[in-house]
C-alpha positions in Angstrom: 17.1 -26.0 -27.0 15.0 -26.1 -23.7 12.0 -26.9 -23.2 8.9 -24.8 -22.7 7.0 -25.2 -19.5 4.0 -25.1 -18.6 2.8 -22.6 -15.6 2.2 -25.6 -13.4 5.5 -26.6 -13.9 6.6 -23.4 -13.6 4.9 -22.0 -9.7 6.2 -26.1 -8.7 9.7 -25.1 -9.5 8.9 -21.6 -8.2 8.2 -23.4 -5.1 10.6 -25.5 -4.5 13.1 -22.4 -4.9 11.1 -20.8 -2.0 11.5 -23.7 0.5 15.5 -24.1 -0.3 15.7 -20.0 0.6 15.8 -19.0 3.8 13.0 -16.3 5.1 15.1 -13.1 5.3 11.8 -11.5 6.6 9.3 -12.3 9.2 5.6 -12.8 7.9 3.2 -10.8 9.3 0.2 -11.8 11.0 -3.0 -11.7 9.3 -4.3 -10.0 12.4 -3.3 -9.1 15.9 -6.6 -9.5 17.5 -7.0 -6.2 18.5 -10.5 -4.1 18.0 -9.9 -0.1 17.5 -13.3 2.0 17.1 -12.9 4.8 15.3 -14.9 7.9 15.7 -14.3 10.9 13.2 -16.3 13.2 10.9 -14.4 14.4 8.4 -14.9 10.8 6.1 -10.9 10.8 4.2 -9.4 11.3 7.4 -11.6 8.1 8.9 -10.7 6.1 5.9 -7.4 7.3 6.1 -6.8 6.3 9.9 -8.7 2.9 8.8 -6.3 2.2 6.4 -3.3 2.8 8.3 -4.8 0.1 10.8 -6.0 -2.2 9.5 -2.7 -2.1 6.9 -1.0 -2.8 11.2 -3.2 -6.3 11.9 -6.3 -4.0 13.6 -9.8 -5.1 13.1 -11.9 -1.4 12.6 -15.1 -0.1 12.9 -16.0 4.1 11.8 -18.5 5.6 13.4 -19.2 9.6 12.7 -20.8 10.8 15.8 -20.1 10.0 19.8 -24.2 8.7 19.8 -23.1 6.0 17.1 -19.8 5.0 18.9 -21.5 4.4 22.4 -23.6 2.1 20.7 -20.8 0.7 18.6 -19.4 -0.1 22.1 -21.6 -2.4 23.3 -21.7 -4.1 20.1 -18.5 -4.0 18.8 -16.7 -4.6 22.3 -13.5 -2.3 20.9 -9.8 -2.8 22.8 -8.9 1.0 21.7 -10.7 3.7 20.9 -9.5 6.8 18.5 -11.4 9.7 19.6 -12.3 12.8 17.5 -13.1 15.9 19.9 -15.3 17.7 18.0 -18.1 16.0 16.3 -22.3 16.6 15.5 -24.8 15.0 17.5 -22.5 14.2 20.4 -19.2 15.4 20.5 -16.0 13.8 21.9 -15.3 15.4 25.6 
């Protein structure tokens, strides 16, 4: 009859069966050190478009207006910026 293990026993064995397997996949990075500022309105399409990249390795920042994103420029120091056209305040042209 075998013998019940333990879940430390268990993830060590777990383990070792990882290491013996080859990677059939590449890891992704954790992050590509790239800075996107996004600047949209309508809030579930920013979160939307914020999930999609930062789900792609991005570091993001929303901003709802074009006043906030030329500050969030200077601070944020962005390598891309997503552009809505038509926003309050200030708009994207």
């Amino acid at each position: 009859m075998p013998k019940n293990k333990n879940p430390q026993e268990l993830a060590l064995e777990e383990k070792k069966k990882e290491e013996k397997e080859p990677q059939t996949e590449t890891p992704k990075p954790k992050g590509n050190g790239k800075k996107l500022l996004i600047v949209e309105d309508e809030k579930p399409l920013a979160h939307a478009l914020e999930l999609k990249f930062a789900h792609e390795g991005y570091e993001t920042k929303l901003v709802e207006d074009g006043r906030a994103a030329m500050e969030a420029i200077k601070e944020f120091k962005p390598n891309g910026i997503l552009l809505d056209l038509i926003m309050p305040k200030m708009d994207g042209f």
